[in-house]
Wavefront OBJ file of the C-alpha trace (Angstrom):
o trace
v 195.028 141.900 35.736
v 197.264 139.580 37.518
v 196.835 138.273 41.333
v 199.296 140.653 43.369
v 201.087 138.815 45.872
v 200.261 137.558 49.698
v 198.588 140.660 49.831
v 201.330 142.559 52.406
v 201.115 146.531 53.186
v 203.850 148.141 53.692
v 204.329 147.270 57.436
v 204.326 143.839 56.550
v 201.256 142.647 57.676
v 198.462 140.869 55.454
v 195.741 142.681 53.798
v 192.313 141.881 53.575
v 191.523 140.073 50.412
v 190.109 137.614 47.703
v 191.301 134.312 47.280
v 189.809 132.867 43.997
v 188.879 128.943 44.596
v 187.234 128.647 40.756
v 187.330 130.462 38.013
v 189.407 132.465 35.492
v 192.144 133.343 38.121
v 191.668 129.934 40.259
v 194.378 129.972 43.174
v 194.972 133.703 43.087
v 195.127 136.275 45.607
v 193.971 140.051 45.329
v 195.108 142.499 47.834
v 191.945 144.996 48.840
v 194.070 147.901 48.243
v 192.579 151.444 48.223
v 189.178 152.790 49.317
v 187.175 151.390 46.585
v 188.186 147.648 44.540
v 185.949 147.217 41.286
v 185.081 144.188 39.761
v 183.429 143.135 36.289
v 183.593 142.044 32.902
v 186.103 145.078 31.272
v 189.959 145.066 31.805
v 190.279 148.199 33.701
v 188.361 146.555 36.693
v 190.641 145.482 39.817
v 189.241 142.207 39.400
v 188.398 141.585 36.111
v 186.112 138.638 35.124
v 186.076 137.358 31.598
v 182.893 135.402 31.734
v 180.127 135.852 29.517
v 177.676 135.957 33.175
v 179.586 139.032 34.388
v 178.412 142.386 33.453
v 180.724 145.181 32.747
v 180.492 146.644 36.055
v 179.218 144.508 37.828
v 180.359 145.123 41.797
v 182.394 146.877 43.742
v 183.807 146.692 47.748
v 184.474 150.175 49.054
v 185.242 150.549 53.229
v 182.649 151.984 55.678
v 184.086 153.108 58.795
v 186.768 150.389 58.015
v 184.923 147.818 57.530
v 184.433 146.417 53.969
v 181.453 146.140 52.205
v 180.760 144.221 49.023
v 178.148 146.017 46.937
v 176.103 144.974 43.759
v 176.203 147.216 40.553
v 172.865 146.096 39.700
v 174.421 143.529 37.666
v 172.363 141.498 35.199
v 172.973 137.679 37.031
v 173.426 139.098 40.547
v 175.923 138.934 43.734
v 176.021 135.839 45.726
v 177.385 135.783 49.046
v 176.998 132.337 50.736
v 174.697 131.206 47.877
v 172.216 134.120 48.979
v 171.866 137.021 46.181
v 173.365 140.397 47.817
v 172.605 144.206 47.318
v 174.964 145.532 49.925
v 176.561 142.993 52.424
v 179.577 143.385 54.961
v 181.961 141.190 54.377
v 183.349 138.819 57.244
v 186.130 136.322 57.347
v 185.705 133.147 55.260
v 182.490 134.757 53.201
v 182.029 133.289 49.969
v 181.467 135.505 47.060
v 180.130 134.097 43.566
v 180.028 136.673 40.522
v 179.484 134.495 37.084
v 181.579 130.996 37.123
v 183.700 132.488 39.476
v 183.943 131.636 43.164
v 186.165 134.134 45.830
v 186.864 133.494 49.601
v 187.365 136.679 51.817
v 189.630 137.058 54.688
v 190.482 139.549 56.346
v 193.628 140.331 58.604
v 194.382 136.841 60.219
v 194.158 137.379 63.802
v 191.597 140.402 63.974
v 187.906 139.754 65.068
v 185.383 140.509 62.496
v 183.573 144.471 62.669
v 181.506 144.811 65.840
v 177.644 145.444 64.932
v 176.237 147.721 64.102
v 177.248 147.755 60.592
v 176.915 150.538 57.886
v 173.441 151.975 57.391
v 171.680 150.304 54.802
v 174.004 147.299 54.421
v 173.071 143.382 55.301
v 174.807 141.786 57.986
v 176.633 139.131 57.381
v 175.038 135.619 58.390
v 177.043 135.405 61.436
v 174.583 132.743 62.673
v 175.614 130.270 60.220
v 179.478 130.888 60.498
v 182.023 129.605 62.224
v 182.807 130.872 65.682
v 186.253 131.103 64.676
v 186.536 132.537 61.017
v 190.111 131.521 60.184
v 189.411 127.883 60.457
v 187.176 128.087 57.283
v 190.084 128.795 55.065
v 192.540 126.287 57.549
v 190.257 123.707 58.137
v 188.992 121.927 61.788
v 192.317 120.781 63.288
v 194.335 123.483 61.987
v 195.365 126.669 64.943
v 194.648 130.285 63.578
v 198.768 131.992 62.957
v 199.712 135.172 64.109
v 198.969 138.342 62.893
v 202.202 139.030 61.338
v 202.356 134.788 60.181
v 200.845 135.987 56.441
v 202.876 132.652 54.825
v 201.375 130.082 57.516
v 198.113 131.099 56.607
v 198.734 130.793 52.818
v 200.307 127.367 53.627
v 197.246 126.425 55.854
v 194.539 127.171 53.363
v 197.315 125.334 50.459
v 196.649 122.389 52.940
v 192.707 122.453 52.953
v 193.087 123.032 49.298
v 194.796 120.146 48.690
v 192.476 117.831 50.730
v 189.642 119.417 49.026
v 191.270 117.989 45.742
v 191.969 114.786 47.066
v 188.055 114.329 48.239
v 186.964 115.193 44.073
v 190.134 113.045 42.975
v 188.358 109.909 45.398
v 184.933 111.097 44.401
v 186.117 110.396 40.798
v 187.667 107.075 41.243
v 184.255 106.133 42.952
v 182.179 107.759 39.692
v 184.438 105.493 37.119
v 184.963 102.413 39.222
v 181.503 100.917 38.259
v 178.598 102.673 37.417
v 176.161 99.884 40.012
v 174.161 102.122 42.399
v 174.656 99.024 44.880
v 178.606 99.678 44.564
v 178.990 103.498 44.098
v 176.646 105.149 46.098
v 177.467 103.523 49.430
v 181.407 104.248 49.004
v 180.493 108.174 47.592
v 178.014 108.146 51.156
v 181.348 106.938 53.381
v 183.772 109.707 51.640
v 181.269 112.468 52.081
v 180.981 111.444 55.820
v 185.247 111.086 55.519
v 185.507 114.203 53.643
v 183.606 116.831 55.857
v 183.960 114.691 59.737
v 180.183 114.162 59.372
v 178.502 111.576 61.556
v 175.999 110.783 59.275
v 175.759 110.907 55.770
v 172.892 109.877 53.292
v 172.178 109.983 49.559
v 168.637 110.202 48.805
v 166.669 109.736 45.238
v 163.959 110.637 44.048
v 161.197 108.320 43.071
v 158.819 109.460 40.696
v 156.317 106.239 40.925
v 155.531 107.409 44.579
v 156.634 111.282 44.648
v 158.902 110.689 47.000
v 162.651 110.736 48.400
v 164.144 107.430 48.744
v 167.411 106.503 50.565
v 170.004 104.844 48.449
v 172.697 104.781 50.760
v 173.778 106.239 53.659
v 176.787 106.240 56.240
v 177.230 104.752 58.754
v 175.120 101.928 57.719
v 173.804 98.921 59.686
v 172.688 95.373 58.184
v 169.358 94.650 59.209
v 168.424 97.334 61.083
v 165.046 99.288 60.057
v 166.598 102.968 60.372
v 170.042 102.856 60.957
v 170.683 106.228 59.716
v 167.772 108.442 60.688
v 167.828 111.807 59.181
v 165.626 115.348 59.575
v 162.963 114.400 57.421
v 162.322 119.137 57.476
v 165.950 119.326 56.251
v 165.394 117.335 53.113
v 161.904 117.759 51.998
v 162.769 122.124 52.403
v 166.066 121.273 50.279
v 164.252 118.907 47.502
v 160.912 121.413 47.717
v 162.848 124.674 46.996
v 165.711 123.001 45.210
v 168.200 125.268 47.577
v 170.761 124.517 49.557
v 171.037 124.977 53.001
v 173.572 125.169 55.541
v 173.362 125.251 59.505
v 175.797 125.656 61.715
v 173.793 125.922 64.331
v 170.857 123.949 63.744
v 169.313 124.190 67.233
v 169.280 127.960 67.025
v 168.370 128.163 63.296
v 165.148 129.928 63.019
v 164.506 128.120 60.014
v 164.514 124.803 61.430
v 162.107 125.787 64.734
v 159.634 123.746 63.631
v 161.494 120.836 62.630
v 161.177 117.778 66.007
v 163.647 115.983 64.480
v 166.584 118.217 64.978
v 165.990 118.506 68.672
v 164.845 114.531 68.803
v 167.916 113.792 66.598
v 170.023 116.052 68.623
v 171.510 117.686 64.981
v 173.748 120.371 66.106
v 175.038 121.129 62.241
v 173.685 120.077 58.844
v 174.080 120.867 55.298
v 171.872 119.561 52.711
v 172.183 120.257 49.205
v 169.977 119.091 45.910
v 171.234 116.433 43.493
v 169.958 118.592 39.627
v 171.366 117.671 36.291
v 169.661 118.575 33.656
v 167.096 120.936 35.456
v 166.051 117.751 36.790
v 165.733 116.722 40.576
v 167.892 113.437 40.896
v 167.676 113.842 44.612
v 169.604 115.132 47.788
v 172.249 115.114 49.776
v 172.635 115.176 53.474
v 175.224 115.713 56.243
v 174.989 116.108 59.589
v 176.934 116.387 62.961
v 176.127 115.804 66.440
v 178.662 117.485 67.767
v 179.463 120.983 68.580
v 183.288 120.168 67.781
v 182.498 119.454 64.125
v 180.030 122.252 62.605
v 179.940 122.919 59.034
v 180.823 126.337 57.236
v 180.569 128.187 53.934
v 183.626 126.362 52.505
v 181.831 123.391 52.962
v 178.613 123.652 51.832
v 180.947 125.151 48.910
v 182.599 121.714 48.431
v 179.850 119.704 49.213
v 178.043 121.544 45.994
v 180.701 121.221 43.654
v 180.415 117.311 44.729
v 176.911 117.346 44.819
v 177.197 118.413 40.425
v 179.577 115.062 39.966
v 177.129 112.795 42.352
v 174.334 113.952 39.913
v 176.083 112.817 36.813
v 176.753 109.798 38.238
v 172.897 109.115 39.171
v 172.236 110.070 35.812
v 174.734 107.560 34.402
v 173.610 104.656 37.265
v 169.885 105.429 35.578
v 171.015 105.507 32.064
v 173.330 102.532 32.148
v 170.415 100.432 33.521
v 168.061 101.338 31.372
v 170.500 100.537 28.427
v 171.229 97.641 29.730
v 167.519 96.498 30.145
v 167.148 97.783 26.210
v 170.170 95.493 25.879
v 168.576 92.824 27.073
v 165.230 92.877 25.354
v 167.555 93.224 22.104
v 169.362 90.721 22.737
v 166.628 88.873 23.038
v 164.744 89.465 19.850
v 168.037 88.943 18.275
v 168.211 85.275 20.228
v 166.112 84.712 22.652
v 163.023 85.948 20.854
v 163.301 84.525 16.968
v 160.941 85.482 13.965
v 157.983 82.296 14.855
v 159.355 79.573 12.266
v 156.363 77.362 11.082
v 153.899 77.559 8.297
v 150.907 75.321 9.319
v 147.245 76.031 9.173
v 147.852 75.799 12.945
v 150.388 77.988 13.487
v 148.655 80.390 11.322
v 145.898 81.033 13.135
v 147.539 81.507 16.556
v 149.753 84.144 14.607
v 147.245 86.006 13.231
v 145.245 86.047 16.854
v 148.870 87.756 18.981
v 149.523 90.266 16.229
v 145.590 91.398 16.559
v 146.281 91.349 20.566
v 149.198 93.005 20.312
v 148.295 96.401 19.257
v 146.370 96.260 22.465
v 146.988 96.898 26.107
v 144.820 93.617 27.071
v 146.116 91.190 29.220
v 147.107 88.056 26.954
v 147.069 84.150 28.028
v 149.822 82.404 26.065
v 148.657 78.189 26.887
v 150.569 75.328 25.555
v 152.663 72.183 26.325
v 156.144 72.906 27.814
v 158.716 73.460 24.867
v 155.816 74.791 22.286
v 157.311 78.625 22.439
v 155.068 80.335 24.797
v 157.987 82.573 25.907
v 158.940 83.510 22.655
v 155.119 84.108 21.101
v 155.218 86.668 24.317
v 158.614 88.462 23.215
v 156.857 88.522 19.611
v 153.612 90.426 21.187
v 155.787 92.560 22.531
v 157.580 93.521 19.530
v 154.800 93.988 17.895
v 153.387 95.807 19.835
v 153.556 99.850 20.836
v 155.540 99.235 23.795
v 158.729 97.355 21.243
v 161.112 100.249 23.165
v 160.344 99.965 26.034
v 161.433 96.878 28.339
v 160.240 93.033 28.326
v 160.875 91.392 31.677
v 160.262 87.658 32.673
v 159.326 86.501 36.209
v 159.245 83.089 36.061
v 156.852 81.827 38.694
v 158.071 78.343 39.309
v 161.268 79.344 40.170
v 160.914 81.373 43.238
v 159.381 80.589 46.426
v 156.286 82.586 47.907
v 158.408 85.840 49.474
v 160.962 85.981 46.995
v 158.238 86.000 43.928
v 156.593 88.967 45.899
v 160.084 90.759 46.355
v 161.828 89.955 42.728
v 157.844 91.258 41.125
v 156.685 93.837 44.038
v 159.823 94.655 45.447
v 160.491 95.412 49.107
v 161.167 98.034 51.463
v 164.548 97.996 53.601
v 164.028 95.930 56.630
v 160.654 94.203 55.001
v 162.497 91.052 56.098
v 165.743 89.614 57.167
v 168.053 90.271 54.614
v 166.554 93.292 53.221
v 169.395 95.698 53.982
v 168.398 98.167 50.836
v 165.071 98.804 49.311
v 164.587 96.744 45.896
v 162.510 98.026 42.811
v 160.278 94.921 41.728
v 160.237 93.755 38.624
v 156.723 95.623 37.862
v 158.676 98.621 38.254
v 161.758 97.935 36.395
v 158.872 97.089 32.844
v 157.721 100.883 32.958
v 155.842 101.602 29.631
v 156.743 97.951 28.521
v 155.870 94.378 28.915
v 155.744 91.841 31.886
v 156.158 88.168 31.039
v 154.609 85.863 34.192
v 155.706 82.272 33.374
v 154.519 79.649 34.748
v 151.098 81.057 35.770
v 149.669 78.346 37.367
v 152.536 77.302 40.338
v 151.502 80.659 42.534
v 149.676 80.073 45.421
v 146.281 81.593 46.349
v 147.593 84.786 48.288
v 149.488 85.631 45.488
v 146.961 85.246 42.618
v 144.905 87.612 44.964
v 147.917 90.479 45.447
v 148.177 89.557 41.434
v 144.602 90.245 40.524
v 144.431 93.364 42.500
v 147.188 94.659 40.774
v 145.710 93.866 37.060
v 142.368 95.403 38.735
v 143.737 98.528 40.068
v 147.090 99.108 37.672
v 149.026 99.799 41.385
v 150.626 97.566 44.082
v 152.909 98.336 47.282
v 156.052 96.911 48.030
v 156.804 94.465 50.477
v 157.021 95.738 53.887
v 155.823 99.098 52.235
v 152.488 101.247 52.883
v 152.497 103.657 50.058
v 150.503 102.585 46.675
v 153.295 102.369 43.175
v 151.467 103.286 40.103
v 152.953 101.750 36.871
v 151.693 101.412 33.184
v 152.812 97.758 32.061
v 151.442 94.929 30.242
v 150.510 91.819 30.905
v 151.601 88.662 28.936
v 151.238 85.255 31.033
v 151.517 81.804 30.186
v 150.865 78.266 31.810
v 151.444 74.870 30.681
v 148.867 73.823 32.775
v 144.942 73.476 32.113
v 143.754 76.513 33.855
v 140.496 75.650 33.429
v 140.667 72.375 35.251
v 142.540 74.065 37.824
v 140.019 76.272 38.802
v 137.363 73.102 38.242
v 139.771 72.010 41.180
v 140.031 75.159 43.381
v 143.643 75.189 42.978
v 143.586 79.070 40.981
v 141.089 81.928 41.451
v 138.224 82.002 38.717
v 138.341 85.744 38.671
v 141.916 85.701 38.066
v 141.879 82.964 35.491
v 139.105 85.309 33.547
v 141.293 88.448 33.986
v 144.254 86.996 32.740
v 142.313 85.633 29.821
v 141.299 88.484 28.017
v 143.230 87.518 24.876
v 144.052 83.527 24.967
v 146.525 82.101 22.701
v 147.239 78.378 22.683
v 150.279 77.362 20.726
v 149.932 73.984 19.358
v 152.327 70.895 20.208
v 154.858 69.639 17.387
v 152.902 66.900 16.698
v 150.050 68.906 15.501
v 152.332 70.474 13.135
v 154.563 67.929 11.449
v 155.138 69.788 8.603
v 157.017 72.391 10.494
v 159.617 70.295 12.352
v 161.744 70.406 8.861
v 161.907 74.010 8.930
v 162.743 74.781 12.498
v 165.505 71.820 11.563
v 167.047 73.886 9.524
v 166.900 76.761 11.020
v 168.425 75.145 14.131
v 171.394 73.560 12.443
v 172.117 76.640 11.124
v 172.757 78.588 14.254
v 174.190 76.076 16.311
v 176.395 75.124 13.012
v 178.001 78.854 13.047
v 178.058 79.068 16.843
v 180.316 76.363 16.765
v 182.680 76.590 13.852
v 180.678 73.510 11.737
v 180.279 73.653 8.183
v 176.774 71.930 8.832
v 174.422 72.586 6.314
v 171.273 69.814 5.613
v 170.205 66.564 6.744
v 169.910 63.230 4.998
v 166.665 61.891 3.943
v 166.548 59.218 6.547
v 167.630 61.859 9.120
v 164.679 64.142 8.178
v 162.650 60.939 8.242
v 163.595 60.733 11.881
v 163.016 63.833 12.745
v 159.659 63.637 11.199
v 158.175 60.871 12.345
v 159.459 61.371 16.184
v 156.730 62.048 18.153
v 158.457 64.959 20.202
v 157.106 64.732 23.485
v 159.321 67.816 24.672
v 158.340 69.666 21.281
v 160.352 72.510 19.935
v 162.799 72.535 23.006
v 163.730 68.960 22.547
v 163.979 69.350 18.886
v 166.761 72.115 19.680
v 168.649 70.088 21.997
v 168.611 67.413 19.329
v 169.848 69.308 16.641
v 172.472 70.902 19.021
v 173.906 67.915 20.038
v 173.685 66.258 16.142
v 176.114 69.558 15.565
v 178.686 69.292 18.080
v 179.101 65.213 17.925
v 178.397 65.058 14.277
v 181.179 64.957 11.235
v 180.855 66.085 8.029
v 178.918 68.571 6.486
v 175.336 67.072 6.483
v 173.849 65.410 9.439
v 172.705 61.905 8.778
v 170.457 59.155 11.219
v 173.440 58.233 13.148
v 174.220 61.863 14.346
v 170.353 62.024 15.649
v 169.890 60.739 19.400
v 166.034 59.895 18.357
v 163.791 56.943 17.988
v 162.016 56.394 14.524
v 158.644 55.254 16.828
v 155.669 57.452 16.648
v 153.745 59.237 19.667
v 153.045 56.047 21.841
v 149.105 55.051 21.839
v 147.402 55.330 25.441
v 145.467 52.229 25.859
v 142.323 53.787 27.711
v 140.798 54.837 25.006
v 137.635 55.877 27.324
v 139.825 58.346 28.790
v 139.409 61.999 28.328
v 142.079 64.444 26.213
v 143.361 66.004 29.651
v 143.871 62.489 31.268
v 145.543 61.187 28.043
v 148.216 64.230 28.135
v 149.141 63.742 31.845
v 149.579 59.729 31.221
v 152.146 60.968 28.456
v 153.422 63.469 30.162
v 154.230 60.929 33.147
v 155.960 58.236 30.167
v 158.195 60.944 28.801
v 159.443 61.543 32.561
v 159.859 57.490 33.407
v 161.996 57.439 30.222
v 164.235 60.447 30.709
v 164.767 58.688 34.469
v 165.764 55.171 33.503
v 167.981 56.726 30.838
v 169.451 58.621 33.721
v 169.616 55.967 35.976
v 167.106 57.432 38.018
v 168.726 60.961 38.878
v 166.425 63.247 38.655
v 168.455 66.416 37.853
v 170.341 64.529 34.596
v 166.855 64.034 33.835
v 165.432 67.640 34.157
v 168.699 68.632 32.060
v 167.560 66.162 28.966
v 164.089 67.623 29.124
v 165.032 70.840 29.145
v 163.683 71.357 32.571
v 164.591 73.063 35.878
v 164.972 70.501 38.596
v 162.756 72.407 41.092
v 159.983 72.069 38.509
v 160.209 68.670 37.648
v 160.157 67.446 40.982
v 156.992 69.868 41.174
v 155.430 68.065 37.750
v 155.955 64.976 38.705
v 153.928 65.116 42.563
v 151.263 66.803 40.666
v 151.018 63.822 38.173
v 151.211 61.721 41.447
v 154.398 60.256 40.532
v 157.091 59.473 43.424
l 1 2 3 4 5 6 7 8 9 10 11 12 13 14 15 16 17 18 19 20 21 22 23 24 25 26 27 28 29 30 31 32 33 34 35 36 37 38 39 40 41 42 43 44 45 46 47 48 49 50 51 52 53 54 55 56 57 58 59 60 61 62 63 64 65 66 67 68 69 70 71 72 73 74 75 76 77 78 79 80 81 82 83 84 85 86 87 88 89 90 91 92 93 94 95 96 97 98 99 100 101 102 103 104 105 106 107 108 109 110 111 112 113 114 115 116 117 118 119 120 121 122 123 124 125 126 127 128 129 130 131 132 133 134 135 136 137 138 139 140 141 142 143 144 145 146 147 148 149 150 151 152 153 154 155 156 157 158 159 160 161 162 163 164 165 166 167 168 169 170 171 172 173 174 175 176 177 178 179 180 181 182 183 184 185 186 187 188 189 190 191 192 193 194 195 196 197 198 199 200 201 202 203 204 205 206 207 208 209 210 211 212 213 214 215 216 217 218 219 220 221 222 223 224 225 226 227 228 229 230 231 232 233 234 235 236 237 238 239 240 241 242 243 244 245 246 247 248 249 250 251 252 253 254 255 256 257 258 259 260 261 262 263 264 265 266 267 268 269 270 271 272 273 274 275 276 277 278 279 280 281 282 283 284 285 286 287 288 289 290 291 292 293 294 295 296 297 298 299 300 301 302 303 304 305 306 307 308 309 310 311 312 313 314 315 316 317 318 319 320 321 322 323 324 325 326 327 328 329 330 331 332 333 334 335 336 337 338 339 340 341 342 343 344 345 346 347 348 349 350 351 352 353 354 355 356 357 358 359 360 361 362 363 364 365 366 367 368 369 370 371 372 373 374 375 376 377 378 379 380 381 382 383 384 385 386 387 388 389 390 391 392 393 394 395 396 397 398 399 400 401 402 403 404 405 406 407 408 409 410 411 412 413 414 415 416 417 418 419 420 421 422 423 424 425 426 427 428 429 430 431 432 433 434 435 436 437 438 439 440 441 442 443 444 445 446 447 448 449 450 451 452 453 454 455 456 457 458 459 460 461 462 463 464 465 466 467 468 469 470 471 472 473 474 475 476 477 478 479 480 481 482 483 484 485 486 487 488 489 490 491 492 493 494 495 496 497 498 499 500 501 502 503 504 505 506 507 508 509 510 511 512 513 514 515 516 517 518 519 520 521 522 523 524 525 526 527 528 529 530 531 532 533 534 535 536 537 538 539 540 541 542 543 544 545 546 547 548 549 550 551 552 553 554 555 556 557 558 559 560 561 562 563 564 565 566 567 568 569 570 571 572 573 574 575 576 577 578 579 580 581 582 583 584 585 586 587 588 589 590 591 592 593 594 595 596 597 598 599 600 601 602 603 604 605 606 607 608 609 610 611 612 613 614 615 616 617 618 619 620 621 622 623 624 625 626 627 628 629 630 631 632 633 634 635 636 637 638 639 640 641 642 643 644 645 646 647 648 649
């Protein structure tokens, strides 16, 4: 049946009526002519729906002593009025009605006051508590001025306007959704058009976070840098919303008997607030919130109505902000067995055995020690643990310890709380966190300082840690893999690391052996070196001569596989021709240099070499110490950190 008109009787003046926002018959109008208007699933009805959640007959609005009065048919999916399932309700000016898919605002004769109470026997008011005091501004809008009674067209042009702002708010809330799906990016700008869209002074998107069972602000408007609770919120409004997974809507909030108990409406001084839950799926994403402090600016039906239908979109977008990071993290940890993370290259008795130690470890959930020189491959024997391990599909995460100071190592593997310290603006998920189900990779073991090896230890004690700045304990199931270049041992001989924590961590140990101990195996990774750099850069690289191999051979690799790979990397790109000869290599035919004390122990012996291989990468760079970080292979910060623990200047 088709929409009839603006609804006029015969003296001209507009009928009450249905004006259908979605659905099958989205932007028309139906006249409530006669004593009794059907609706349902079968043509015949005056409002027919064709959706498969409409029954045949499923309601009907007959007038009571002239006043109208929307009635269920004992329908199969119910009568919604307001999001609140109906049996008998009397309609009132800007009512929403849902039957199916489909979604109907009433109005009544513009100009006329709603029926007086009482109302039919056996009917429902209407929830005039939660409406507007003036019931033509929900189909108009705030600003707009209620027409005449005879101004039919003005009204249709005033609720064309709203319309058409109401479009314009999902038209920005989609350029927000596709602009970048970065929760630090989209969320905030989705938080300042809600607060845009509906004149609300405060806005806030909340998540939920499974680790602690709680809702978590993501953003919120207005927002203030640096300040603990810039946007503070009625903690009753959410937790009712996110419990029941309902939405609700006060216009009133101080009256609301629902909200009597709630100190933070009257300490907040909330005169109107809608809240709504973020589902997708049949999962609970989150919530969101709006609020006004003004009695000017109170929310009503068609905006709870909006804010739901954004509420749907702000859910997929969660979902996608969730999903994209955890493909991206899967990306990652691909990426890096692909590159990063190599099959181990090598075939000495050595190498062997440390193999065939890691793959037993690996089907485990112990805590692993991965010791060695710097350049042996610690960090990629850990990526190997972790694909063989269980935990392959879930994600591997590095925190290198020598790279961060004290506060930022406990933020980037804690995380923090907003406000935990200057610069926290937004809370931060650590690093712990972000591994869920997977692996954790602590490099660099042995730089923390004591108060962190004890916040470190508790956490490998208990499985949980809190956040910076935060109170509540996170639960996570990860694994453990660290490593250290350093003799542990001798640093707890020295009281620089925790014994307890040196024994927890060293459940498993794994020492990869230096290239020196496995000459036979610096021919192999060689090769397998020259080939990838020679098809990264366009070469047609493909062996060595014998005196090249020689070289390599015999060179006593103080900076083991690492150097080895920046040798054969620069051989490729400075080299001509297809096979790399002696000339292309940037190495020394001399063997490991002896150490003269020959009373001196193995530990003394490897920090006297270690402090020759750093005098000869500074004289060949003239003494600057970051040139000679970059020809090690080294960061500069750790370096200068090596070399004052060797007790060089």
């Amino acid at each position: 049946m088709e929409s009839q008109g603006a609804g006029l009787d015969s003296a001209g003046v507009a009928q009450p009526r249905l004006i259908c926002l979605s659905g099958p018959h989205a932007g028309g109008v139906f006249p409530l002519a006669g004593p009794e208007f059907t609706i349902g699933r079968l043509a015949l009805h005056h409002l027919p729906i064709p959706l498969p959640g409409a029954s045949r007959n499923h309601a009907r609005i007959v007038f009571r002593d002239g006043s109208p009065v929307l009635e269920d048919l004992e329908s199969h999916n119910g009568t919604f009025v307001n999001s609140a399932p109906i049996r008998a309700h009397a309609l009132r000016d800007g009512d929403e009605i849902r039957i199916a898919g489909a979604l109907y605002l009433f109005l009544s004769r513009p100009g006329e006051p709603a029926p007086a109470e009482p109302v039919p026997a056996g009917v429902a008011p209407g929830p005039s508590d939660q409406r507007r005091t003036t019931t033509i501004r929900m189909a108009l809008g705030r600003d707009q001025v209620a027409p005449s009674a005879g101004d039919a067209d003005a009204l249709d042009s005033g609720f064309a306007e709203r319309l058409l702002g109401q479009l314009e708010a999902l038209r920005s809330l989609a350029s927000a959704m596709v602009a970048d799906a970065e929760a630090a990016d989209a969320l905030p700008a989705v938080a300042g058009l809600l607060a845009r869209t509906f004149g609300a002074e405060r806005s806030c998107i909340l998540l939920w976070d499974a680790a602690t069972e709680t809702l978590e602000p993501a953003a919120s408007f207005p927002h203030c840098p640096g300040e603990e609770d810039a946007s503070p919120i009625s903690g009753t409004v959410v937790r009712k919303v996110a419990g029941e997974r309902v939405s609700l809507l006060c216009s009133d909030a101080v009256a609301d008997e629902r909200l009597d108990q709630a100190a933070s409406v009257a300490g907040l001084r909330i005169r109107s607030v809608m809240c709504t839950p973020l589902i997708h799926r049949d999962r609970l994403l989150g919530v969101v919130y709006l609020d006004s402090r003004s009695l000017a600016d109170e929310f009503g039906g068609r905006d709870l109505w909006l804010l739901k239908v954004m509420a749907d979109q702000i859910a997929v977008l969660v979902d996608n902000i969730a999903l994209v990071g955890a493909l991206r993290g899967r990306l990652r940890s691909l990426e890096a067995e692909a590159g990063g993370a190599p099959a181990i290259i090598g075939e000495s008795a050595a190498l062997e055995g440390v193999i065939r130690t890691a793959r037993k470890a690996a089907d485990s959930n112990a805590t692993i020690l991965v010791l060695g020189e710097s350049g042996t491959g610690k960090e990629v024997m850990a990526r190997n643990i972790h694909r063989w391990s269980p935990r392959r599909d879930a994600p591997f995460v590095v925190v290198n310890c020598a790279a961060l100071t004290e506060q930022l190592l406990q933020s980037d593997l804690f995380g923090h709380e907003r406000g935990a310290f200057t610069g926290a603006i937004r809370q931060k998920r650590g690093r712990l966190e972000l591994a869920e189900g997977g692996t954790v990779f602590l490099d660099e073991i042995g730089e923390i300082d004591r108060e962190m090896q004890a916040k470190l230890l508790r956490f490998l004690q208990e499985h949980e840690f809190e956040r910076l700045g935060g109170t509540r304990p996170i639960r996570v199931d990860v694994r453990v893999i660290a490593a250290s270049n350093r003799d542990l041992a001798e640093e707890v001989r020295a009281g620089r690391f925790r014994e307890d924590l040196y024994y927890r961590l060293r459940v498993v140990e794994v020492v990869m052996p230096p290239l020196r101990e496995r000459p036979g195996d610096i021919a192999l990774l060689a090769q397998a070196f020259l080939q990838q750099y020679a098809a990264e850069a366009g070469r047609e690289a493909r062996s060595f001569t014998a005196d090249a191999l020689s070289q390599l051979t015999h060179h006593a690799w103080p900076g083991n596989i690492r150097e080895l790979r920046n040798c054969i990397e620069r051989a490729v790109v400075l080299g001509s021709g297809p096979v790399i000869g002696a000339g292309d290599l940037n190495v020394s035919s001399q063997s490991w240099p002896e150490i003269e004390s020959a009373a001196s122990g193995y530990h003394e012996r490897v920090r006297e070499i270690k402090r020759r291989v750093i005098r000869a990468a500074l004289e060949r760079a003239e003494g600057r110490q970051q040139q000679a970080a970059s020809a090690l292979g080294l960061r500069p910060t750790y370096l200068s950190r090596l070399m004052k623990n060797l007790g060089m200047r």
